[in-house]
CHARMM internal coordinates of N, CA and C (Angstrom, degrees):
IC EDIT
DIST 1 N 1 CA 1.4582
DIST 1 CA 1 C 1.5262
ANGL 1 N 1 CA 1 C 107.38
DIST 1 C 2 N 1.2695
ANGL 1 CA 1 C 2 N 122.06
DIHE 1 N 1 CA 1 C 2 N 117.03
DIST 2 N 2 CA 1.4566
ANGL 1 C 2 N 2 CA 129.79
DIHE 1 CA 1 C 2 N 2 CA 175.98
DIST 2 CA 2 C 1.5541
ANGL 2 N 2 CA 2 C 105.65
DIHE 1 C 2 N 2 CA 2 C -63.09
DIST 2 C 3 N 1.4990
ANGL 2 CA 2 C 3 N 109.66
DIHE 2 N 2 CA 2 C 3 N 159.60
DIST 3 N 3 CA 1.2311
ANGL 2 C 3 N 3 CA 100.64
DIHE 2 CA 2 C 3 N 3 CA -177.74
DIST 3 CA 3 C 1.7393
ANGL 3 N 3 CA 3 C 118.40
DIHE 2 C 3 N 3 CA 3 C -95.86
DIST 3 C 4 N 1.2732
ANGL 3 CA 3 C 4 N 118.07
DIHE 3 N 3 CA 3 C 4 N 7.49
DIST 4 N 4 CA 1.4252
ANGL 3 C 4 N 4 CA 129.68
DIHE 3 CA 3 C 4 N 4 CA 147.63
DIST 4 CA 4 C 1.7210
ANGL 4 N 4 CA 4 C 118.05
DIHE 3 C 4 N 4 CA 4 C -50.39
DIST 4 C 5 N 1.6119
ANGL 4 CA 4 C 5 N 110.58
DIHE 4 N 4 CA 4 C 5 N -56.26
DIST 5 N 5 CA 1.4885
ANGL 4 C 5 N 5 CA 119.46
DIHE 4 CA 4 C 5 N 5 CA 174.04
DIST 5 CA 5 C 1.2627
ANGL 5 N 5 CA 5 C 102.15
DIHE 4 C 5 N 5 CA 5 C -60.44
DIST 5 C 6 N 1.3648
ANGL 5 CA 5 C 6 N 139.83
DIHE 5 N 5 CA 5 C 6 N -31.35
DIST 6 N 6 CA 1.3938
ANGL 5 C 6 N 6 CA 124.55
DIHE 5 CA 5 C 6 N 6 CA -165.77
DIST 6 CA 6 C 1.4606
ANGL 6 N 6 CA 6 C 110.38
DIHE 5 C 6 N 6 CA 6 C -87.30
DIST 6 C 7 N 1.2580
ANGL 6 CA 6 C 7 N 108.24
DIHE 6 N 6 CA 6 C 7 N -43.18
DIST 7 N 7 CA 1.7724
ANGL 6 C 7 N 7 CA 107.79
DIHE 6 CA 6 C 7 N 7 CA 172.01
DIST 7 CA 7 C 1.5884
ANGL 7 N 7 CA 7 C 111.71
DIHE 6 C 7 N 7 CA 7 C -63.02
DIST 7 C 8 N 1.0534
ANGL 7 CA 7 C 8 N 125.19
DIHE 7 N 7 CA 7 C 8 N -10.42
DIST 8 N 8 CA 1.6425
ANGL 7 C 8 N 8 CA 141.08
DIHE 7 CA 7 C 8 N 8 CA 153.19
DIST 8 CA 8 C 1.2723
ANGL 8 N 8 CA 8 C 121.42
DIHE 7 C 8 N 8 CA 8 C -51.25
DIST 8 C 9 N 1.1688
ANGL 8 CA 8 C 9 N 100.52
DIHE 8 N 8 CA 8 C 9 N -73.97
DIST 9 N 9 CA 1.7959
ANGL 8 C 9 N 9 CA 121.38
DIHE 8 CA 8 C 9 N 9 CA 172.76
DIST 9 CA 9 C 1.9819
ANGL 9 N 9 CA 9 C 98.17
DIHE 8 C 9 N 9 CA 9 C -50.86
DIST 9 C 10 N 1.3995
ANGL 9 CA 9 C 10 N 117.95
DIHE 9 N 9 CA 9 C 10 N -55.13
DIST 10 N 10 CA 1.6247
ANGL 9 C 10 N 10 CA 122.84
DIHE 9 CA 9 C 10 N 10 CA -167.32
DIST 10 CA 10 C 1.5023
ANGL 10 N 10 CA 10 C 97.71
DIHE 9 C 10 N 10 CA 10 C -68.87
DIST 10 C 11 N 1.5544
ANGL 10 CA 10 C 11 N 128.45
DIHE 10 N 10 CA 10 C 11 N -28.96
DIST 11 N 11 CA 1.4104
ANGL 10 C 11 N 11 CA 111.93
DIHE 10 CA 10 C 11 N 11 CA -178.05
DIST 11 CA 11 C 1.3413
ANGL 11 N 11 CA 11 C 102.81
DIHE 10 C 11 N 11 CA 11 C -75.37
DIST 11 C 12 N 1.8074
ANGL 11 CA 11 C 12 N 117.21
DIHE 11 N 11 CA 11 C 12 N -63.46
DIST 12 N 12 CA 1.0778
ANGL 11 C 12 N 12 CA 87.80
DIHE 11 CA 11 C 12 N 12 CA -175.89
DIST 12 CA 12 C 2.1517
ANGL 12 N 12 CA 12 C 156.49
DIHE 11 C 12 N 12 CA 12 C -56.52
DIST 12 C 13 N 1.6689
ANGL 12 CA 12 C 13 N 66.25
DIHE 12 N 12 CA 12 C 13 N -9.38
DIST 13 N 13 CA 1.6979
ANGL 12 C 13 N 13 CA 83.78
DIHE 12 CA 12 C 13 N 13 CA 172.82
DIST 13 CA 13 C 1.7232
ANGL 13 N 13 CA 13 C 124.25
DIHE 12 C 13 N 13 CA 13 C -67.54
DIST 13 C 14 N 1.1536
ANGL 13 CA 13 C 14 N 105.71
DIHE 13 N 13 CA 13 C 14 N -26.49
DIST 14 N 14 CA 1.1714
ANGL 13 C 14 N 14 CA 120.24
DIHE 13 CA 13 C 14 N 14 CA -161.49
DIST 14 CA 14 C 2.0224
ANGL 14 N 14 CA 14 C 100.03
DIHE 13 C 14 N 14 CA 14 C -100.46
DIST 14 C 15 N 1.1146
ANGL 14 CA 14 C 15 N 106.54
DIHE 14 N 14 CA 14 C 15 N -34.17
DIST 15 N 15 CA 1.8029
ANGL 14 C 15 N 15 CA 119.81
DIHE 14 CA 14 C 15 N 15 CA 173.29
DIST 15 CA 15 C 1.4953
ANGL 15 N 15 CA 15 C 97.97
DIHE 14 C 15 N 15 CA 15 C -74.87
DIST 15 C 16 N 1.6938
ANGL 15 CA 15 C 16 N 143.59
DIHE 15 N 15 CA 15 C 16 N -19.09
DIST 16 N 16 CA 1.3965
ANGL 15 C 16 N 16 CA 136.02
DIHE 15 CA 15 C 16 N 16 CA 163.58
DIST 16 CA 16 C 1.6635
ANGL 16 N 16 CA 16 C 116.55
DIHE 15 C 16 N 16 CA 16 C -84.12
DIST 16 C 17 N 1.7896
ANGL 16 CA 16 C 17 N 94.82
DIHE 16 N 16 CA 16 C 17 N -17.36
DIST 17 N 17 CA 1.4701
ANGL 16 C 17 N 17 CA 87.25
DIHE 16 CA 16 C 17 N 17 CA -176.96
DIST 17 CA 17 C 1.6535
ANGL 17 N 17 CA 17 C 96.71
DIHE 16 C 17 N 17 CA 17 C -89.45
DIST 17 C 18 N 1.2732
ANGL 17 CA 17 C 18 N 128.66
DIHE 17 N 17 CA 17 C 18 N -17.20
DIST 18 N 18 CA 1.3488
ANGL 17 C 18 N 18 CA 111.21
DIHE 17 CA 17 C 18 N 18 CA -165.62
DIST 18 CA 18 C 1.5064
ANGL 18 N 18 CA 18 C 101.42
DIHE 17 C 18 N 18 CA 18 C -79.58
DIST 18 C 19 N 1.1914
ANGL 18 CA 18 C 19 N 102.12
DIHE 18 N 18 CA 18 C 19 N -32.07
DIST 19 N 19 CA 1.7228
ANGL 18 C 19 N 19 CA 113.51
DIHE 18 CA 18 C 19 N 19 CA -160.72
DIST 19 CA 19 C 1.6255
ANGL 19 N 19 CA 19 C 94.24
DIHE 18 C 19 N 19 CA 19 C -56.38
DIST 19 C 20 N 1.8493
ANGL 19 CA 19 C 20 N 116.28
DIHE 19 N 19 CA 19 C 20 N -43.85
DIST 20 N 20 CA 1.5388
ANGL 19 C 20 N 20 CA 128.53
DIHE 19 CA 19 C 20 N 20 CA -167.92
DIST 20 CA 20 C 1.6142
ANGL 20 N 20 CA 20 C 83.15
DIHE 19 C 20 N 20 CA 20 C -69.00
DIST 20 C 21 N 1.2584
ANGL 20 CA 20 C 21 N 129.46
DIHE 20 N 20 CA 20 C 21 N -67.07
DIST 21 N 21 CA 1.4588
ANGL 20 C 21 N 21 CA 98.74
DIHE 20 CA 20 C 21 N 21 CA -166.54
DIST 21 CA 21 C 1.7760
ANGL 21 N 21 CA 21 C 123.98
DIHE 20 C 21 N 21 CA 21 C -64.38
DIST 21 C 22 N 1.1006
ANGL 21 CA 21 C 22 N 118.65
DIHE 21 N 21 CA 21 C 22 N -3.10
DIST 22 N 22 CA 1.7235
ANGL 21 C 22 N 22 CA 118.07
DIHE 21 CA 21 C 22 N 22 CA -153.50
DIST 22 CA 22 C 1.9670
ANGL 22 N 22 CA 22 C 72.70
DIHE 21 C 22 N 22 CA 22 C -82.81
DIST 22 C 23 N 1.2843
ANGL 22 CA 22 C 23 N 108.36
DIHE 22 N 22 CA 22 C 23 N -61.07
DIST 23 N 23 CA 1.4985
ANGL 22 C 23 N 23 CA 125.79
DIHE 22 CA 22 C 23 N 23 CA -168.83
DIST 23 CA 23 C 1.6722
ANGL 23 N 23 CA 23 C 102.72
DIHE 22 C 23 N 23 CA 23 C -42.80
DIST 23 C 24 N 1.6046
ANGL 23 CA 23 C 24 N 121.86
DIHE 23 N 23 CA 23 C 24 N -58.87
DIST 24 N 24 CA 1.7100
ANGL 23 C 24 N 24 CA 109.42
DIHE 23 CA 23 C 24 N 24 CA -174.55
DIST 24 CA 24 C 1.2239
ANGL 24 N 24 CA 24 C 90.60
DIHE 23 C 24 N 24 CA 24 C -53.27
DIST 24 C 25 N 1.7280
ANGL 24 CA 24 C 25 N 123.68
DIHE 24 N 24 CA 24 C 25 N -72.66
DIST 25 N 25 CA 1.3886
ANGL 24 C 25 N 25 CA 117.88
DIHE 24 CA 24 C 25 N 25 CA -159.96
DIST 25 CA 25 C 1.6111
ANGL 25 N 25 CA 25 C 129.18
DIHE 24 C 25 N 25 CA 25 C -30.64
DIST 25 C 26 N 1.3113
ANGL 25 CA 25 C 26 N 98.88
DIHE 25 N 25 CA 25 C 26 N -32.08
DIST 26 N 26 CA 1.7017
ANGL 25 C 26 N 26 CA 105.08
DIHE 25 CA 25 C 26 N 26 CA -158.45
DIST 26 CA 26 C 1.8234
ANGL 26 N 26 CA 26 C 92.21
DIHE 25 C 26 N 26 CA 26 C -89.41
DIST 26 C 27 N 1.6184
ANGL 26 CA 26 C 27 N 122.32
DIHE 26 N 26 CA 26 C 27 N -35.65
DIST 27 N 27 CA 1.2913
ANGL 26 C 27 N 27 CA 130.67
DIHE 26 CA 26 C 27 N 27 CA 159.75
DIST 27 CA 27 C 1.7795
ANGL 27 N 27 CA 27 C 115.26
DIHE 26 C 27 N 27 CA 27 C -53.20
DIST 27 C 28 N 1.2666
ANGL 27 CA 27 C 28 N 118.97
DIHE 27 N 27 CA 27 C 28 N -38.17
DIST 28 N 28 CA 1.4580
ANGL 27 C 28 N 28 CA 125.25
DIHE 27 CA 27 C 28 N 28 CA -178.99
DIST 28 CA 28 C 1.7552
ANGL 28 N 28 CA 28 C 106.21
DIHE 27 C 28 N 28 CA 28 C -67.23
DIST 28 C 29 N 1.6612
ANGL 28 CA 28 C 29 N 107.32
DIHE 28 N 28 CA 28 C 29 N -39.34
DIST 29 N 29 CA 1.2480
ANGL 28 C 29 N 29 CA 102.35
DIHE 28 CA 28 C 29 N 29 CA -165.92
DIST 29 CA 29 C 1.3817
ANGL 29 N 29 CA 29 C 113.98
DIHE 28 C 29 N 29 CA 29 C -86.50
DIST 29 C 30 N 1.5438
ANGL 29 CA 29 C 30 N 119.34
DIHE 29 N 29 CA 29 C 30 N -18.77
DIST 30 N 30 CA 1.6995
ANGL 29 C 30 N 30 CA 125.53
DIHE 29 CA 29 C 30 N 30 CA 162.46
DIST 30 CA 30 C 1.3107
ANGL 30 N 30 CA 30 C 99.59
DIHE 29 C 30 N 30 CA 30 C -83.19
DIST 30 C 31 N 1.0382
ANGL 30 CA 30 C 31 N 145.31
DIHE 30 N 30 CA 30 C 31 N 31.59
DIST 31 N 31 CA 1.5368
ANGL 30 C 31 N 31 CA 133.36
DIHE 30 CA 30 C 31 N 31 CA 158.56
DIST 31 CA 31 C 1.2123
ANGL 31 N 31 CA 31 C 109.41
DIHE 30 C 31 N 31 CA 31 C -48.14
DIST 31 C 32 N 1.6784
ANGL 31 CA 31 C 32 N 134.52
DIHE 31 N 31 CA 31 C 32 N -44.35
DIST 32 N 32 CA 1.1607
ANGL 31 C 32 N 32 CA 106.68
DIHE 31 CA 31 C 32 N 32 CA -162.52
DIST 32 CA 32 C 1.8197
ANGL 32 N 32 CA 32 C 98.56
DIHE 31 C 32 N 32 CA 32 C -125.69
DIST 32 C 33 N 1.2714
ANGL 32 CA 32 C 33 N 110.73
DIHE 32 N 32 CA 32 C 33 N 24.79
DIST 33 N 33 CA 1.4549
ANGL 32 C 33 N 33 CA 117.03
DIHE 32 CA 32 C 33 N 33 CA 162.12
DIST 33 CA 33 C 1.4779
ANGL 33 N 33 CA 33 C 112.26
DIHE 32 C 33 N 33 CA 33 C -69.79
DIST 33 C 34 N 1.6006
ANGL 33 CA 33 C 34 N 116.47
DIHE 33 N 33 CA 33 C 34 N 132.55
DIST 34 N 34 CA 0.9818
ANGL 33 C 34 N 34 CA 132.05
DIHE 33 CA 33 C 34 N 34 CA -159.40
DIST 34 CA 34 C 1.9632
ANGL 34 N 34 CA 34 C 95.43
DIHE 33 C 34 N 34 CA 34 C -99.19
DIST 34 C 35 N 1.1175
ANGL 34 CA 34 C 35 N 123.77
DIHE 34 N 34 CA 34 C 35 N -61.72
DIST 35 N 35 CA 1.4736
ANGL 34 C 35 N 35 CA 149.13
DIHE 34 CA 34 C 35 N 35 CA 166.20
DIST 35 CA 35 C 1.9123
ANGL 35 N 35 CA 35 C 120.18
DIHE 34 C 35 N 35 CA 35 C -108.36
DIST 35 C 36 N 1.2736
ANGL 35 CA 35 C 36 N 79.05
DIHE 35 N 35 CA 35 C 36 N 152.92
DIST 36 N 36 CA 1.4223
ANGL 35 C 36 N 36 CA 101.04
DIHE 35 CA 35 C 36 N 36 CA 173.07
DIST 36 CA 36 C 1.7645
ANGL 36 N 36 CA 36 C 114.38
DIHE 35 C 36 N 36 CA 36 C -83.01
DIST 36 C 37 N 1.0745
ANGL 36 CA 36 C 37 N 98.32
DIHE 36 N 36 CA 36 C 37 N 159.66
DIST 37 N 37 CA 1.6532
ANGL 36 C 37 N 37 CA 107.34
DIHE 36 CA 36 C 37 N 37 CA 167.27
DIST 37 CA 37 C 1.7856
ANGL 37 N 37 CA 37 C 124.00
DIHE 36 C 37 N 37 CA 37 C -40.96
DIST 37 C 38 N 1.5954
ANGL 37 CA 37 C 38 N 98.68
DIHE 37 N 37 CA 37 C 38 N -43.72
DIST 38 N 38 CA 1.3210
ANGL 37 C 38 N 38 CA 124.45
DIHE 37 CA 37 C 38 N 38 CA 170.48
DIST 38 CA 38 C 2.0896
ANGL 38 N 38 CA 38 C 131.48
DIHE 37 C 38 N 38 CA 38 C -60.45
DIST 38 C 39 N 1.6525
ANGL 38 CA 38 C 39 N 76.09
DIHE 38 N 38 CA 38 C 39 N -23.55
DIST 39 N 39 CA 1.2927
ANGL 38 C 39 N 39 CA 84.42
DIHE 38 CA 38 C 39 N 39 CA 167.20
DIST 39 CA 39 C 2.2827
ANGL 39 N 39 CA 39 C 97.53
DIHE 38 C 39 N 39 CA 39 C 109.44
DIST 39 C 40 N 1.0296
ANGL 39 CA 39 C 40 N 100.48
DIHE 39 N 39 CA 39 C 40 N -14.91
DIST 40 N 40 CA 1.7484
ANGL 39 C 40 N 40 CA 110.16
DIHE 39 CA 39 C 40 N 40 CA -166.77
DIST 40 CA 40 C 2.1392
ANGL 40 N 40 CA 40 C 89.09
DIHE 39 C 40 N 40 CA 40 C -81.69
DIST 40 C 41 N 1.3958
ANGL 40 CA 40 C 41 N 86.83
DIHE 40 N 40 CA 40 C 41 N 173.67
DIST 41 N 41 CA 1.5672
ANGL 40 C 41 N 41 CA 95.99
DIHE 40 CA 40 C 41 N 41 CA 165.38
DIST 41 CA 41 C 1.8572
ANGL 41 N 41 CA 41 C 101.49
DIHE 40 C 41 N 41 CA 41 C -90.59
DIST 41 C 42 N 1.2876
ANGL 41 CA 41 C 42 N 98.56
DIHE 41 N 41 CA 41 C 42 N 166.86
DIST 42 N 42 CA 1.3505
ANGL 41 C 42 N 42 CA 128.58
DIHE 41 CA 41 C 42 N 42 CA 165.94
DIST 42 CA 42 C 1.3463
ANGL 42 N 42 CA 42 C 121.65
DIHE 41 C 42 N 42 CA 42 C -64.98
DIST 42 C 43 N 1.4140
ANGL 42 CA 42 C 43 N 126.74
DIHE 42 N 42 CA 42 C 43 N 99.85
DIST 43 N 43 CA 1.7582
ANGL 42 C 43 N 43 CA 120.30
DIHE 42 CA 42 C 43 N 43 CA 177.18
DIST 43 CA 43 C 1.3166
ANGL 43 N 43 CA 43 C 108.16
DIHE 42 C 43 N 43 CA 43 C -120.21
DIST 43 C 44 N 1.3957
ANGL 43 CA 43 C 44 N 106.57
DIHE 43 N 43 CA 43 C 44 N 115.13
DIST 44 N 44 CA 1.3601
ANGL 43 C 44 N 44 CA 109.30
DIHE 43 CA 43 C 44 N 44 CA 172.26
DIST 44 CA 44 C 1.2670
ANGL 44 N 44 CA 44 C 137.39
DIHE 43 C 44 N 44 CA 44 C -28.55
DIST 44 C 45 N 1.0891
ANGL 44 CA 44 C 45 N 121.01
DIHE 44 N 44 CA 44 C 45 N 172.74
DIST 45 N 45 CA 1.2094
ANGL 44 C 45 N 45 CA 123.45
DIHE 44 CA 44 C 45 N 45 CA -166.45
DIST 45 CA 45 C 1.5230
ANGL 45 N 45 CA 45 C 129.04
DIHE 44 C 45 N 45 CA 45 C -120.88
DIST 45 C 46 N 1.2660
ANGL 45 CA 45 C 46 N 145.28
DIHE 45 N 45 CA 45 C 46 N 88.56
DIST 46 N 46 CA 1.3429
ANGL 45 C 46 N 46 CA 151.53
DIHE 45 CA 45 C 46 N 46 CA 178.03
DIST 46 CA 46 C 1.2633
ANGL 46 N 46 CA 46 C 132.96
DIHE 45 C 46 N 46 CA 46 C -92.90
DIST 46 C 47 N 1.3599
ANGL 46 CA 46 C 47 N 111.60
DIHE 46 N 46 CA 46 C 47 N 128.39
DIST 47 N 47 CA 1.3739
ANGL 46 C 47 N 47 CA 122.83
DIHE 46 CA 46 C 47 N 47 CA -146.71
DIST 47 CA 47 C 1.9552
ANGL 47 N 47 CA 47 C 94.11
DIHE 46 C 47 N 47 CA 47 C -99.09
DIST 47 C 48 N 0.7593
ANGL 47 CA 47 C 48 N 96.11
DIHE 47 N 47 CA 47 C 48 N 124.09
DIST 48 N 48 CA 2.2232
ANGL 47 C 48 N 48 CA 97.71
DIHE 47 CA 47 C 48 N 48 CA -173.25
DIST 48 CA 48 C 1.1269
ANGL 48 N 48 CA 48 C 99.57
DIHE 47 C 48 N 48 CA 48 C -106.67
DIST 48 C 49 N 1.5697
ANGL 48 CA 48 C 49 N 139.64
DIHE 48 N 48 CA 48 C 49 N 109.02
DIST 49 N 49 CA 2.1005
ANGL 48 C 49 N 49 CA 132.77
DIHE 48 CA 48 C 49 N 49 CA 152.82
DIST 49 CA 49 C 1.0617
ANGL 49 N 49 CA 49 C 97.77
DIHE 48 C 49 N 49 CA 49 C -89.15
DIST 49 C 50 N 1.2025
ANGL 49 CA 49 C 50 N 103.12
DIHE 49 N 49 CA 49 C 50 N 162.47
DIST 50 N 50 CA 1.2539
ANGL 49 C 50 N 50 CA 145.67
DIHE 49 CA 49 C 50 N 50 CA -178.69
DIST 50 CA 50 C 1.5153
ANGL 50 N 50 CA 50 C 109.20
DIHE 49 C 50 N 50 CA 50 C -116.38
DIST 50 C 51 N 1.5067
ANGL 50 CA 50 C 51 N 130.32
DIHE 50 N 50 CA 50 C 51 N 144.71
DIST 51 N 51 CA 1.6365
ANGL 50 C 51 N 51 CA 105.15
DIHE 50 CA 50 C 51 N 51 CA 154.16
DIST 51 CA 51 C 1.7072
ANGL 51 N 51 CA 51 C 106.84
DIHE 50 C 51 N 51 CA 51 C -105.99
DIST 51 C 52 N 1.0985
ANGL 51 CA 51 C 52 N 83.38
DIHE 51 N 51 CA 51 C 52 N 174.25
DIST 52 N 52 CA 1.1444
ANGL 51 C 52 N 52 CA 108.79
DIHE 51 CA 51 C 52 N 52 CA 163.37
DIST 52 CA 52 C 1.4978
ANGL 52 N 52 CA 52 C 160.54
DIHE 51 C 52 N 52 CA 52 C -96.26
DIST 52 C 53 N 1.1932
ANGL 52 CA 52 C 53 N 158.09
DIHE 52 N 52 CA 52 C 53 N 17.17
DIST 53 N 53 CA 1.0362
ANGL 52 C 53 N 53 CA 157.61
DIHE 52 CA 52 C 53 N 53 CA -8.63
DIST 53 CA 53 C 2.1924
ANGL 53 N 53 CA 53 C 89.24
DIHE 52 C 53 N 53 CA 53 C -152.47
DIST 53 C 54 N 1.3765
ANGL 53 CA 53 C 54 N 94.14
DIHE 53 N 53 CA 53 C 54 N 118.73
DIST 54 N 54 CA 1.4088
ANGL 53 C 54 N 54 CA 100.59
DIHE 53 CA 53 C 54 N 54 CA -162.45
DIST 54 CA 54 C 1.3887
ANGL 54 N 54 CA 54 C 96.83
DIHE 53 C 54 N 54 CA 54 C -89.14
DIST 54 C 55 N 1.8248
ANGL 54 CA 54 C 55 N 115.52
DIHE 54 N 54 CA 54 C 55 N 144.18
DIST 55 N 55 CA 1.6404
ANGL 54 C 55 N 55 CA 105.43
DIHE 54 CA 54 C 55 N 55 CA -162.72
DIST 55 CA 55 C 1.4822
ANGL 55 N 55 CA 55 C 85.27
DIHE 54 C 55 N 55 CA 55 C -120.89
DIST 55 C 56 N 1.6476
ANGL 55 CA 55 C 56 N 104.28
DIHE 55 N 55 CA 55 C 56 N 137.23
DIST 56 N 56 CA 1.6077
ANGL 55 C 56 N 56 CA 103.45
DIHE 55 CA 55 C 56 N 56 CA -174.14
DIST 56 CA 56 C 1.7220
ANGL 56 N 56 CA 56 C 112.34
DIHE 55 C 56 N 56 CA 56 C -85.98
DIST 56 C 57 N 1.3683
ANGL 56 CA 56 C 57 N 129.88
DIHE 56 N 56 CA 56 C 57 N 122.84
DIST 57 N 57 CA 1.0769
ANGL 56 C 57 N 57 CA 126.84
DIHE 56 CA 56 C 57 N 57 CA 164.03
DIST 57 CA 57 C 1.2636
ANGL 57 N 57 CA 57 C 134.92
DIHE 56 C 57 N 57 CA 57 C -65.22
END
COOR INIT
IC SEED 1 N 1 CA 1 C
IC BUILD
């Protein structure tokens, strides 16, 4: 593994962990929202990955 692919693999790792925290946070801060702007209730929010399967050149 070159060390180009690896700082690849470390970004994207680190862009799923932010996304997992942006997501609790934004879930922590409607904790006690009853409705949305729209008029609906509030449903949390879950963040789903996938991997990816890295193809060696």
């Amino acid at each position: 593994m070159n060390i180009l692919r690896a700082f690849d693999v470390s970004a994207s790792a680190l862009v799923a962990q932010k996304t997992r925290m942006n997501t609790i946070a934004s879930n922590m801060a409607n904790l006690n929202t009853t409705r949305t702007p729209e008029g609906g209730p509030y449903r949390r929010r879950d963040v789903v990955g996938c991997g990816l399967q890295l193809l060696h050149a």
